[in-house]
C-alpha positions in Angstrom: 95.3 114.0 123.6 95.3 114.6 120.0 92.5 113.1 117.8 93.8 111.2 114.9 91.6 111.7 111.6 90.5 109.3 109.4 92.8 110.7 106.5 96.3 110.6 108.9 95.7 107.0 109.9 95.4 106.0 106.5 98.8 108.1 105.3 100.8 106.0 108.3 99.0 103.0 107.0 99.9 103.5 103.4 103.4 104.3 104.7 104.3 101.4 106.4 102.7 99.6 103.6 105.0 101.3 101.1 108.0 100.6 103.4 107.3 96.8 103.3 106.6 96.1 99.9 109.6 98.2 98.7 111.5 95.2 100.6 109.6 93.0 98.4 106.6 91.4 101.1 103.0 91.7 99.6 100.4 92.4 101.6 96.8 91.6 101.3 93.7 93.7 101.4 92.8 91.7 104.7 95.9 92.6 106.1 95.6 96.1 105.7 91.9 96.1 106.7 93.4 94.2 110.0 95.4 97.0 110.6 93.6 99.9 110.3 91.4 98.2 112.7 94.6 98.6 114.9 95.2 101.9 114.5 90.9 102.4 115.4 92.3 101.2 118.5 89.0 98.3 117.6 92.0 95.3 117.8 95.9 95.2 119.8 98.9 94.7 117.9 98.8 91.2 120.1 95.2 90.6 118.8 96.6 91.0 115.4 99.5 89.3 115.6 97.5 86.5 117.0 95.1 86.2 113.8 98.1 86.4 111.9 100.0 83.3 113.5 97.1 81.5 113.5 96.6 82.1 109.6 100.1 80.8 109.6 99.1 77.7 111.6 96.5 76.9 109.7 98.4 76.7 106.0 96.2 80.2 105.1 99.0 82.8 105.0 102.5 82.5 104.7 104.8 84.7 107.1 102.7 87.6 106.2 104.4 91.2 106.1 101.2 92.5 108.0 103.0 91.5 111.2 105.7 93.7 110.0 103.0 96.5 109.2 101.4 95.9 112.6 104.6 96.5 114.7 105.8 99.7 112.6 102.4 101.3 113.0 
């Protein structure tokens, strides 16, 4: 299996990014850190969505467009 460098996962990264904020979601620095910690295989797409709801829960985060990110990547 192909090895993904450093420099691909963050052009799918800022891709997906690019594609969600053209639709007019914002996401944060954390968010983005999150998942490129996802695509380092270091955290699932369930793990993430996880931290995400429970940002949600907690009154921390709105809806966040990460999850988007997350599911696209």
């Amino acid at each position: 299996m192909k090895q993904v460098s450093l420099r691909e996962k963050k052009m799918v990264l800022n891709n997906a990014v690019a594609s969600v904020e053209m639709e007019g979601y914002k996401i944060s620095d954390n968010e983005k850190e999150l998942c490129m910690e996802v695509l380092d295989g270091k955290l699932t797409k369930d793990e993430f969505i996880k931290i995400m709801l429970e940002k949600v829960q907690n009154g921390l985060s709105g809806l966040s467009a990460g999850v988007i990110v997350a599911a696209s990547i």
